[in-house]
Every structure is written in structure tokens, then in C-alpha cells.
mmCIF file as gemmi writes it, N, C-alpha and C atoms, coordinates in Angstrom:
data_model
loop_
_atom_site.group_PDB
_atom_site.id
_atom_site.type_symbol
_atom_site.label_atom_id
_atom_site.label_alt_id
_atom_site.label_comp_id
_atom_site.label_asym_id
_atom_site.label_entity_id
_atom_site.label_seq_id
_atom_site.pdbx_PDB_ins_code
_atom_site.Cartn_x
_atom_site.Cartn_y
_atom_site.Cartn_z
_atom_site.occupancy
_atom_site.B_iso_or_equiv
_atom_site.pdbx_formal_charge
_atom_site.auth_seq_id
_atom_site.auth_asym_id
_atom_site.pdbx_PDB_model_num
ATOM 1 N N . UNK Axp A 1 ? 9.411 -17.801 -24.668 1 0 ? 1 A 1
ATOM 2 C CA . UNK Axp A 1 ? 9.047 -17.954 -26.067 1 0 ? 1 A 1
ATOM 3 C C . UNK Axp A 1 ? 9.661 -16.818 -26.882 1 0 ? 1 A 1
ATOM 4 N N . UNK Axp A 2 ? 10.3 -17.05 -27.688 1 0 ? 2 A 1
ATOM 5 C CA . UNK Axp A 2 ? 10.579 -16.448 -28.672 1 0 ? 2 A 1
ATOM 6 C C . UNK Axp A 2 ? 9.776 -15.719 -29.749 1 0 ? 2 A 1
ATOM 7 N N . UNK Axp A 3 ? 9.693 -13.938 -29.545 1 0 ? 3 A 1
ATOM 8 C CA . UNK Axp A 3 ? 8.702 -13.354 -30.366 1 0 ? 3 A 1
ATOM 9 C C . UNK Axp A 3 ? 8.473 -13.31 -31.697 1 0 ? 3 A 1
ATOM 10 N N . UNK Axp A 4 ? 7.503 -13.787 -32.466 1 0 ? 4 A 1
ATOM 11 C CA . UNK Axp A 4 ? 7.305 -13.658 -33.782 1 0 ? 4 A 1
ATOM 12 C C . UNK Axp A 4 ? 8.344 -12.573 -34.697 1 0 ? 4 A 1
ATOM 13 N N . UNK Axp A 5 ? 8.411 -11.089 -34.27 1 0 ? 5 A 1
ATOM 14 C CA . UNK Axp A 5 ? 8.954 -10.358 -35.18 1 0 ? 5 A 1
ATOM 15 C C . UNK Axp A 5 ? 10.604 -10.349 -35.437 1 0 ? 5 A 1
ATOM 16 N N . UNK Axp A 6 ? 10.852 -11.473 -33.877 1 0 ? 6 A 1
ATOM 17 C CA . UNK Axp A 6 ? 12.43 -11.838 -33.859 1 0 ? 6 A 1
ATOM 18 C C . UNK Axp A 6 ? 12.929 -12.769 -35.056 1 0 ? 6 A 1
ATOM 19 N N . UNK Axp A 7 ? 11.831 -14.228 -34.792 1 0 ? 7 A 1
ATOM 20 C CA . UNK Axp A 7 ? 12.098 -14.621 -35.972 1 0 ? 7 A 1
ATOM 21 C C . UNK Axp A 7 ? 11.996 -14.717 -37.485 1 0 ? 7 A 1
ATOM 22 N N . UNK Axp A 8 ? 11.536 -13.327 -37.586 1 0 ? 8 A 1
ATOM 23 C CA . UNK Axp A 8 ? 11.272 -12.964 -39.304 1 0 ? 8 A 1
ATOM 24 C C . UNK Axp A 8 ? 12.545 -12.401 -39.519 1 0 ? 8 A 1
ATOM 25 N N . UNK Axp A 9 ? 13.386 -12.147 -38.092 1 0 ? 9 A 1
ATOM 26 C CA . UNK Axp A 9 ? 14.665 -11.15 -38.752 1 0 ? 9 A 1
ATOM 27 C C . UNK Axp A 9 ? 15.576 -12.029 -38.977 1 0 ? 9 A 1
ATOM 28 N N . UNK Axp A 10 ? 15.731 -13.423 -37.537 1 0 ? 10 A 1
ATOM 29 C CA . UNK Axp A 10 ? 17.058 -14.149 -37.224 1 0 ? 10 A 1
ATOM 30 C C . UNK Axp A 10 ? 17.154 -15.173 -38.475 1 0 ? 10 A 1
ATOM 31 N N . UNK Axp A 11 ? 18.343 -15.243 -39.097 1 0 ? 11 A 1
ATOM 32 C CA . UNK Axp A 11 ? 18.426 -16.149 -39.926 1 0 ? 11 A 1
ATOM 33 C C . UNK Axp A 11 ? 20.27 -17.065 -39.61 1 0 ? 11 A 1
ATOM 34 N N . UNK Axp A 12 ? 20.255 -17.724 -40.15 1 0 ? 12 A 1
ATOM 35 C CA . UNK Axp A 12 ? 21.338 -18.869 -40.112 1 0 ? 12 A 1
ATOM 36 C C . UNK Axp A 12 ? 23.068 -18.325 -40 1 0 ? 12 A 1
ATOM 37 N N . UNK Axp A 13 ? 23.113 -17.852 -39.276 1 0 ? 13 A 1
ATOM 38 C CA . UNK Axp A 13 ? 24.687 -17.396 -39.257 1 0 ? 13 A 1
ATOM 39 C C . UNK Axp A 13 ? 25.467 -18.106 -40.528 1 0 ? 13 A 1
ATOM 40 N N . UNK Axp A 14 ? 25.547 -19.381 -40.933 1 0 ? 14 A 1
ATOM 41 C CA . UNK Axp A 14 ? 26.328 -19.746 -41.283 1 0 ? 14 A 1
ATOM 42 C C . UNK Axp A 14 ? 26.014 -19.762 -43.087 1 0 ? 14 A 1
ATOM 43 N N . UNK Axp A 15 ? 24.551 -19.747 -43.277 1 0 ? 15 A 1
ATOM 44 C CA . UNK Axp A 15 ? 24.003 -19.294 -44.736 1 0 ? 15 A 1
ATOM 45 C C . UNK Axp A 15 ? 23.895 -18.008 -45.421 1 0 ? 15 A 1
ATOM 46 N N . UNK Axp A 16 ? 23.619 -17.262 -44.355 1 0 ? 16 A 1
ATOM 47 C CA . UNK Axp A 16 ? 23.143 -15.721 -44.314 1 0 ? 16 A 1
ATOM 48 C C . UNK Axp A 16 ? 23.507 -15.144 -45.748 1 0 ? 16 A 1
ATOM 49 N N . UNK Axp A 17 ? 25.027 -15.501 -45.88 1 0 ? 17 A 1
ATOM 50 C CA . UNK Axp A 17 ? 25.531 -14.76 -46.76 1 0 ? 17 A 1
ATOM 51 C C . UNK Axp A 17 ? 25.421 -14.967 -48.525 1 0 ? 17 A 1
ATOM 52 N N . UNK Axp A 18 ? 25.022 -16.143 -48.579 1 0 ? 18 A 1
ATOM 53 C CA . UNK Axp A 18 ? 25.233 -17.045 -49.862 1 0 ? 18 A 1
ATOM 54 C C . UNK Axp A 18 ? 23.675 -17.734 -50.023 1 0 ? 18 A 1
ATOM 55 N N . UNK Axp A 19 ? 22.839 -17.83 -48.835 1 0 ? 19 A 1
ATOM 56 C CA . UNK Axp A 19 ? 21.962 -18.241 -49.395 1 0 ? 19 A 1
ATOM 57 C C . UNK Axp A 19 ? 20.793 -17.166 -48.168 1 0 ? 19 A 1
ATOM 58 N N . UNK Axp A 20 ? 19.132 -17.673 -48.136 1 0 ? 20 A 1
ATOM 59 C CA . UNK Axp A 20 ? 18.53 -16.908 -47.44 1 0 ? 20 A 1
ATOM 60 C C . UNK Axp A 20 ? 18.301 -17.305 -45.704 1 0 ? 20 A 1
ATOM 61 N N . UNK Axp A 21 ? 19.076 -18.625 -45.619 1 0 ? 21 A 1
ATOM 62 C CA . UNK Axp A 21 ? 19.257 -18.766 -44.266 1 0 ? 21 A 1
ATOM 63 C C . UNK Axp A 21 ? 17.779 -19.003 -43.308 1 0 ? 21 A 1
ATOM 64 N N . UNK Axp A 22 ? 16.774 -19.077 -44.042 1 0 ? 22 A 1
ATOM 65 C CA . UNK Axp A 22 ? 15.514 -19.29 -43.489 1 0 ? 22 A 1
ATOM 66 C C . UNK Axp A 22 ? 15.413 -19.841 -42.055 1 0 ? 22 A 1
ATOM 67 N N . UNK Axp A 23 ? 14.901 -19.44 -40.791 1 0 ? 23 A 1
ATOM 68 C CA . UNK Axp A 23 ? 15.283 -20.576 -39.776 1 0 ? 23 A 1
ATOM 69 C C . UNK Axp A 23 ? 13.789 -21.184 -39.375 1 0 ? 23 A 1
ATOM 70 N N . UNK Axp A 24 ? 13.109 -22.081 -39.101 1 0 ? 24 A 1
ATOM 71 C CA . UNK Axp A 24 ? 12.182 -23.039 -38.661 1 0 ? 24 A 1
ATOM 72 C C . UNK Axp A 24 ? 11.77 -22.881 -37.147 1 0 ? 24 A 1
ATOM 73 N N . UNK Axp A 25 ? 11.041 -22.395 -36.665 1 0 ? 25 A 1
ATOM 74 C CA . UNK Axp A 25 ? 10.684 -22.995 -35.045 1 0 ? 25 A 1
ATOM 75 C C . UNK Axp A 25 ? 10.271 -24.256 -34.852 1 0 ? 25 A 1
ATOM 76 N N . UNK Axp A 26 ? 11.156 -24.967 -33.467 1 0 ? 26 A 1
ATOM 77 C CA . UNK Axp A 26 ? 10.415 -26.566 -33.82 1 0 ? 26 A 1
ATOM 78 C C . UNK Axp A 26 ? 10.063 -26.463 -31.904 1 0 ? 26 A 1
ATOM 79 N N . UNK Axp A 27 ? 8.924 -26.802 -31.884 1 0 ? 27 A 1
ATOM 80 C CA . UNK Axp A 27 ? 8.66 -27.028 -30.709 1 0 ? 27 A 1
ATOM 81 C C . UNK Axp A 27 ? 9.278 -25.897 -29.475 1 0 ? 27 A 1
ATOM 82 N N . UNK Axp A 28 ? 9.195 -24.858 -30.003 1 0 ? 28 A 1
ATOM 83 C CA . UNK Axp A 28 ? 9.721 -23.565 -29.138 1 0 ? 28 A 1
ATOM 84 C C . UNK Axp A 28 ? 11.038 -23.593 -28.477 1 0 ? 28 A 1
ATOM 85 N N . UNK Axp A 29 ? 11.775 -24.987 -28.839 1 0 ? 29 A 1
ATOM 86 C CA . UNK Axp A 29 ? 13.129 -24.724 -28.171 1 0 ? 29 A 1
ATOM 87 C C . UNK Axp A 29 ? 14.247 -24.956 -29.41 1 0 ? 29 A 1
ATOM 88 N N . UNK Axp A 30 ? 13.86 -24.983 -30.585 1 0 ? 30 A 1
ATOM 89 C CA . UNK Axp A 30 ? 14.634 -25.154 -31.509 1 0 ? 30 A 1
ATOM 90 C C . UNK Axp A 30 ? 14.657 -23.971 -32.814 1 0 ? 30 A 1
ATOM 91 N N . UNK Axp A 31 ? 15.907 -23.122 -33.216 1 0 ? 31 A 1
ATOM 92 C CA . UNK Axp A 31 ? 15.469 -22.942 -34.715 1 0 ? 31 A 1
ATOM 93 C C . UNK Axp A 31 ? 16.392 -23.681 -35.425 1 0 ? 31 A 1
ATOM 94 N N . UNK Axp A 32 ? 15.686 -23.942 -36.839 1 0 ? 32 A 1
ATOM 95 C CA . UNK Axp A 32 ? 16.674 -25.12 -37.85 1 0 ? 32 A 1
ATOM 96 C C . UNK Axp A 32 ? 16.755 -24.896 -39.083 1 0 ? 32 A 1
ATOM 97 N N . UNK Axp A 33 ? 17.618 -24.351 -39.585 1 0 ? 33 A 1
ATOM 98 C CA . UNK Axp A 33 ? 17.911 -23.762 -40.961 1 0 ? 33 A 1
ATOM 99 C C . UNK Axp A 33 ? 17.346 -24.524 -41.926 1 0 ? 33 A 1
ATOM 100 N N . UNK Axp A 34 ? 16.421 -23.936 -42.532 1 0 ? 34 A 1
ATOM 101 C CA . UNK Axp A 34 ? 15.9 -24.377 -44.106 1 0 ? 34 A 1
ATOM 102 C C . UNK Axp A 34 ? 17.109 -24.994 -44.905 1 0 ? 34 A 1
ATOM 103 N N . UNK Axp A 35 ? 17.933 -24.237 -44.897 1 0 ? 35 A 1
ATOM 104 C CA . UNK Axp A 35 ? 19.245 -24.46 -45.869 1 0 ? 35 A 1
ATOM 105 C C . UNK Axp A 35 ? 20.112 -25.546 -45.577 1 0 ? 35 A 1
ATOM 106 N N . UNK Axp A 36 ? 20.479 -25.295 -44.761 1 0 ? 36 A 1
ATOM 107 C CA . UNK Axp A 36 ? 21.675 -26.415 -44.352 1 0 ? 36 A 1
ATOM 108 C C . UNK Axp A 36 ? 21.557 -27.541 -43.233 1 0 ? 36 A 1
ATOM 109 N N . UNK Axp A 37 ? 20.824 -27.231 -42.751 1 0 ? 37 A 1
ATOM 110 C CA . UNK Axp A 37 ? 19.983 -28.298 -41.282 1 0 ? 37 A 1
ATOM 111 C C . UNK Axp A 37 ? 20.624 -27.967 -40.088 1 0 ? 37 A 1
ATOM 112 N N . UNK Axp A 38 ? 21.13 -26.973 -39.78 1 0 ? 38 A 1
ATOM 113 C CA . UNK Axp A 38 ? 22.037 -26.684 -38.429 1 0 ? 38 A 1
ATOM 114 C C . UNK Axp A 38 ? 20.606 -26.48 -37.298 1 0 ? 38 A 1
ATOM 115 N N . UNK Axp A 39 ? 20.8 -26.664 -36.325 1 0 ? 39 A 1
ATOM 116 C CA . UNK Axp A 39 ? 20.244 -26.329 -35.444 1 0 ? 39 A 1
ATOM 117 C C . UNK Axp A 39 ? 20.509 -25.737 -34.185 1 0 ? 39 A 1
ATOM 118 N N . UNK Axp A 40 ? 19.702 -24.482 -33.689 1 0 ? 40 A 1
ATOM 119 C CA . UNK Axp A 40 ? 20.295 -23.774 -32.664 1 0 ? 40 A 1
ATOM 120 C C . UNK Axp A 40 ? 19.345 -24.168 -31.888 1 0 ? 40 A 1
ATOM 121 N N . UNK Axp A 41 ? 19.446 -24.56 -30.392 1 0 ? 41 A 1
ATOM 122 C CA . UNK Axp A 41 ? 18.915 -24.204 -29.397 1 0 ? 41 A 1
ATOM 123 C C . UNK Axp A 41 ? 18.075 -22.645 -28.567 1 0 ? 41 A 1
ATOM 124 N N . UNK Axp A 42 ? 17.369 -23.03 -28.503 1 0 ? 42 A 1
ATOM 125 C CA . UNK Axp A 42 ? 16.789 -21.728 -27.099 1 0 ? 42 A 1
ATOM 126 C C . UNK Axp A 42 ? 16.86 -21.986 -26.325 1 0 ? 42 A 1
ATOM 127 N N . UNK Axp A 43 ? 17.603 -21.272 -24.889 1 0 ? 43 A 1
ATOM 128 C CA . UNK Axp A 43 ? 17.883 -21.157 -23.803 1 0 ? 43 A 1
ATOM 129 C C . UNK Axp A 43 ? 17.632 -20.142 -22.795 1 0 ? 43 A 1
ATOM 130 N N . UNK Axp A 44 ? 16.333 -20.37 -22.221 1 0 ? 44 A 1
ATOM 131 C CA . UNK Axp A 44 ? 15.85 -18.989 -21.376 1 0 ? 44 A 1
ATOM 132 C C . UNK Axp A 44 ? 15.823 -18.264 -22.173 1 0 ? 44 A 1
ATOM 133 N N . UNK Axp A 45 ? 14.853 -18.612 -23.21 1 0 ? 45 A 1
ATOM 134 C CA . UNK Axp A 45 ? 14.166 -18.131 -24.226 1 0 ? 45 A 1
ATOM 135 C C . UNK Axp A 45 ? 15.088 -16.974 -25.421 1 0 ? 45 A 1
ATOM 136 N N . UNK Axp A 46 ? 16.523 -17.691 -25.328 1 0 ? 46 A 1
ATOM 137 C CA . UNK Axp A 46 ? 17.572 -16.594 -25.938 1 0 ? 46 A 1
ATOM 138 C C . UNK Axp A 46 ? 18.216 -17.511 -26.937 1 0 ? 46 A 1
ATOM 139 N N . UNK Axp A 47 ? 17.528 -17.147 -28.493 1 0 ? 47 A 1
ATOM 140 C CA . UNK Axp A 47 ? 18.514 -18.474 -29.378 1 0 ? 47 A 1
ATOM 141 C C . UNK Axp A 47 ? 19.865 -18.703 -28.942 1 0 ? 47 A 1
ATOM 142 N N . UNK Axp A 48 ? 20.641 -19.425 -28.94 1 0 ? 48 A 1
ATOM 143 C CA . UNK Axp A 48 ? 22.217 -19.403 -29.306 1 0 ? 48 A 1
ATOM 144 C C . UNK Axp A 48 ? 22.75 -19.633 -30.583 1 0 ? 48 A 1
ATOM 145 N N . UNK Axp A 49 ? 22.766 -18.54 -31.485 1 0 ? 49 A 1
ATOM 146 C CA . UNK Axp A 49 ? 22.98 -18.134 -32.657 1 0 ? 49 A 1
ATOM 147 C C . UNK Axp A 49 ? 24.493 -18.704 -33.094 1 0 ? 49 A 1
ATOM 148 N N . UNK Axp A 50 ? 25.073 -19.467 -32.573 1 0 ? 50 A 1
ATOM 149 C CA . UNK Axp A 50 ? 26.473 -19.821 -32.75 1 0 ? 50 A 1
ATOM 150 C C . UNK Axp A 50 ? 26.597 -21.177 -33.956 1 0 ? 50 A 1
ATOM 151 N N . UNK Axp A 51 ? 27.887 -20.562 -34.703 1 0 ? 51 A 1
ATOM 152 C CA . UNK Axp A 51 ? 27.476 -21.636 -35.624 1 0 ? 51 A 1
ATOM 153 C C . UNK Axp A 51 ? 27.636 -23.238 -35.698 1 0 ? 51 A 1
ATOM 154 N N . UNK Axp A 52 ? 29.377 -22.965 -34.102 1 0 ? 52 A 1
ATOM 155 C CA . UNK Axp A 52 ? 29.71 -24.031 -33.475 1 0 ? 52 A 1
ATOM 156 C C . UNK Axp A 52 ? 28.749 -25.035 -32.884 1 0 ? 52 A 1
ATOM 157 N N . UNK Axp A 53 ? 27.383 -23.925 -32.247 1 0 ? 53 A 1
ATOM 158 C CA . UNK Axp A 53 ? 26.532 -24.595 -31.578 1 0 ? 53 A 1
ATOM 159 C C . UNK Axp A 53 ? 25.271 -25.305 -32.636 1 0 ? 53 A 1
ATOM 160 N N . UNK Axp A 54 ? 25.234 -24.748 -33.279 1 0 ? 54 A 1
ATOM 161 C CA . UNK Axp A 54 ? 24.727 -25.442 -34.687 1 0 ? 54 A 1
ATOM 162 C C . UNK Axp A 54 ? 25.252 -26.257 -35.379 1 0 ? 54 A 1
ATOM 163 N N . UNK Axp A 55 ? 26.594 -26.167 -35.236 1 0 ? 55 A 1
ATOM 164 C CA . UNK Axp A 55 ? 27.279 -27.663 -35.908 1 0 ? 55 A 1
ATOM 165 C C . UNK Axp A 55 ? 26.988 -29.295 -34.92 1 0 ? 55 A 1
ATOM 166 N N . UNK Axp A 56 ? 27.131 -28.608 -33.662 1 0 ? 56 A 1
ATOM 167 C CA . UNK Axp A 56 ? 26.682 -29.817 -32.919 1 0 ? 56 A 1
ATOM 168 C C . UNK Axp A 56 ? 25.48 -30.899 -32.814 1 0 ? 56 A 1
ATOM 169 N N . UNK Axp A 57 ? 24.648 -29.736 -33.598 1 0 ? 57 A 1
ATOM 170 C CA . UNK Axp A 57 ? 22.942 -31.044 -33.545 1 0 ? 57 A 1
ATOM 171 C C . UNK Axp A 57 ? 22.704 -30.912 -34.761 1 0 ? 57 A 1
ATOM 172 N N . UNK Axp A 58 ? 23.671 -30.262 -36.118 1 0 ? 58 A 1
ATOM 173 C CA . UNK Axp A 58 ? 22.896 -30.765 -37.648 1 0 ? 58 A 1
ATOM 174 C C . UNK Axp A 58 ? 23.047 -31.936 -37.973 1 0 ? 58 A 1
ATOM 175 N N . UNK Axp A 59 ? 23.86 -33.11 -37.172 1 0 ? 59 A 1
ATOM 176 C CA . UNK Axp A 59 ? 23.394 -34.636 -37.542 1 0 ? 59 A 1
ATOM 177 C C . UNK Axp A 59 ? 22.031 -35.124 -36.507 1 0 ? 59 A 1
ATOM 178 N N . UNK Axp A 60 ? 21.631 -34.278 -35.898 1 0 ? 60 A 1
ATOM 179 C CA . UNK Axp A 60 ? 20.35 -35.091 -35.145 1 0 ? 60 A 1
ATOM 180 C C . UNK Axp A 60 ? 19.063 -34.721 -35.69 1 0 ? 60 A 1
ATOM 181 N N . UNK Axp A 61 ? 18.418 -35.977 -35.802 1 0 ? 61 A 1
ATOM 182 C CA . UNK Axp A 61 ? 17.128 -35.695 -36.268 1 0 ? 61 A 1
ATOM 183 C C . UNK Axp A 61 ? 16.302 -34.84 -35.571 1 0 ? 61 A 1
ATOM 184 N N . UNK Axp A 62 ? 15.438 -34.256 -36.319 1 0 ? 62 A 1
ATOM 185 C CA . UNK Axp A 62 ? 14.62 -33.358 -36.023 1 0 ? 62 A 1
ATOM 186 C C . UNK Axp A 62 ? 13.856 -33.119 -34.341 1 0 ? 62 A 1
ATOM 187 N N . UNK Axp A 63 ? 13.002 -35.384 -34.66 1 0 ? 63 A 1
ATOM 188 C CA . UNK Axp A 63 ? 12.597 -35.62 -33.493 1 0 ? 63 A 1
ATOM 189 C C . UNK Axp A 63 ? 13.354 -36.309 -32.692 1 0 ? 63 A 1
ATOM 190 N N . UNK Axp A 64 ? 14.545 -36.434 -32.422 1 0 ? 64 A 1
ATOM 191 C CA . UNK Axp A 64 ? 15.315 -36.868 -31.403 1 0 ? 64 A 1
ATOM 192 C C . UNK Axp A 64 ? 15.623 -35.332 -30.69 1 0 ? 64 A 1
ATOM 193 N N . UNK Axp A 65 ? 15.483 -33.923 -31.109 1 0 ? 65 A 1
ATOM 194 C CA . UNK Axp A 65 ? 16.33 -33.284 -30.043 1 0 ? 65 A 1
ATOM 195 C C . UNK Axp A 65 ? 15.723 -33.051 -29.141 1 0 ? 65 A 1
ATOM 196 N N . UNK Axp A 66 ? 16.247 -32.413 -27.926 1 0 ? 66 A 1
ATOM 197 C CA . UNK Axp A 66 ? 15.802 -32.935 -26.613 1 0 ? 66 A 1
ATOM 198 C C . UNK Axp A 66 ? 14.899 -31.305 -26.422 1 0 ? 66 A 1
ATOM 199 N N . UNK Axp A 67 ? 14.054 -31.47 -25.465 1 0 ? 67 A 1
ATOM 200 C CA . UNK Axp A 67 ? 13.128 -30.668 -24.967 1 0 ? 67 A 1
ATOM 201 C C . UNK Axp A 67 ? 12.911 -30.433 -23.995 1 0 ? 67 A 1
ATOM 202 N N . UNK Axp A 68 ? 13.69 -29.765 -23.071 1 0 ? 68 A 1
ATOM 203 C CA . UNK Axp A 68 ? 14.249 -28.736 -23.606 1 0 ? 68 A 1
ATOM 204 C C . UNK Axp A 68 ? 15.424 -28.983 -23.806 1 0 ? 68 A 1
ATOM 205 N N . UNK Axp A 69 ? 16.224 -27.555 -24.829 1 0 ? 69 A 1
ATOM 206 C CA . UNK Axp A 69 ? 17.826 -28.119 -24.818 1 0 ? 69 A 1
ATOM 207 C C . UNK Axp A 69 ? 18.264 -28.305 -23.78 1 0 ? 69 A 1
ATOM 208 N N . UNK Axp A 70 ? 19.54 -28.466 -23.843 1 0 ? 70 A 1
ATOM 209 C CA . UNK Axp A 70 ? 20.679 -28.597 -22.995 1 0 ? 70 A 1
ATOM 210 C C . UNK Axp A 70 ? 21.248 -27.248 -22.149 1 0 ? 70 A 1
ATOM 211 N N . UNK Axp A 71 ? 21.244 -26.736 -21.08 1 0 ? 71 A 1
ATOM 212 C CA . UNK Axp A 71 ? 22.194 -25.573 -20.828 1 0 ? 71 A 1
ATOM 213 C C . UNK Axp A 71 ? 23.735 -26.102 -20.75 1 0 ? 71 A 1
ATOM 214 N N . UNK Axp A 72 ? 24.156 -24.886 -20.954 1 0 ? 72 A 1
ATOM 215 C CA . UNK Axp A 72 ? 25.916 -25.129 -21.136 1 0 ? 72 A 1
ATOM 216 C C . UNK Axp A 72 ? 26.029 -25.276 -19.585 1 0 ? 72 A 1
């Protein structure tokens, strides 16, 4: 699980700069940008902050992603 004070800091690689990049916990294996809908995975409890990897599931709905993610 991912600690509370982590995610008050981690925000959206790809918003960060231009907007506030807010990120969402969804079901402890997901964060999902307020802003833009990217979504990162958690993996052995370690976001993957990548924006590539966030481009890959911002067309999937919220409740379709899988639980747990995917490992590479």
C-alpha cells in the first residue's frame, strides 16, 4: 500500500507543470490524474510514474482496469 504522505506529494508527470496534476487512489493499485485521465499503475506497491505508462490506460475506464495491474 502506498503511504498517505507519498500521495500528497506524487502528482502527474505529465501535468505537473501547467496544471496541479492532482493524482486519485483507485482501489490501491491505481493513481489517475484529476487533470488529464492518465493512469499509473502500482506494482509491489511502487507507482510507475511514467508518462508512457500512463499513456497506455488513459483510454480505459476507470472500472475496467485490472486488479491488480499488470507486471512488465
Amino acid at each position: 500500500m502506498v503511504k498517505p504522505e507519498l500521495l500528497e506529494i506524487l502528482r502527474c508527470p505529465n501535468c505537473v507543470r501547467e496544471k496541479e496534476g492532482l493524482l486519485k487512489l483507485h482501489k490501491d493499485a491505481w493513481l489517475i490524474c484529476q487533470d488529464c485521465g492518465r493512469k499509473y499503475p502500482i506494482v509491489d506497491d511502487i507507482p510507475v510514474m511514467l508518462i508512457d505508462e500512463g499513456d497506455k490506460w488513459v483510454n480505459t475506464a476507470q472500472e475496467a482496469l485490472p486488479v491488480p495491474p499488470p507486471a512488465k
